[in-house]
N, C-alpha and C positions, 0 to 999 in steps of 0.2 A: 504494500500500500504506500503509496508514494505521501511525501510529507506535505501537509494542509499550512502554511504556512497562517491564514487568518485563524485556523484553529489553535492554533500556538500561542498566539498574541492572545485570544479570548481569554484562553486558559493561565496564563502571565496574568495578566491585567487583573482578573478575579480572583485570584489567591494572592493580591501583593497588598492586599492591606489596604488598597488607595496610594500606594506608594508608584505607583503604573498604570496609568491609562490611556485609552485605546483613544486616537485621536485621528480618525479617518481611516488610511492603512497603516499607522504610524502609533507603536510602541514611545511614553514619553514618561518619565520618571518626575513624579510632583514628590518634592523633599520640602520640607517645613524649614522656617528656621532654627530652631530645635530637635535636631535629630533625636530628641529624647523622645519626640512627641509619635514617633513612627511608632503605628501598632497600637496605639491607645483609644482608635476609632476604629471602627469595621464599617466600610460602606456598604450601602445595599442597593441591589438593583433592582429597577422597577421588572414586574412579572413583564412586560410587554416590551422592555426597554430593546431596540432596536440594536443591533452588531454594529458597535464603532459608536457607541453613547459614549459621552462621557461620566465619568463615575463621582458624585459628588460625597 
């Protein structure tokens, strides 16, 4: 099975915490400026939200 590469990114993007999101076909890292603060929120997505939302 050949590599899905938008399936890659989905799957990055949803388990980083909010620390990665999916910003068209483009992987982008949102760092706070408190690195302390990574991981202290879990974003959610909406049930309908569309491939390539961004994650708030």
């Amino acid at each position: 099975m050949p590599l899905n590469p938008t399936e890659v990114l989905e799957k990055i993007a949803h388990g980083s915490q909010g620390v990665a999101v999916i910003n068209g076909d483009e992987l982008h890292l949102v760092l706070p400026d408190d690195l302390n603060q990574i991981g202290t929120t879990v974003p959610t997505l909406a049930p309908d939200a569309a491939v390539g939302a961004t994650v708030t």
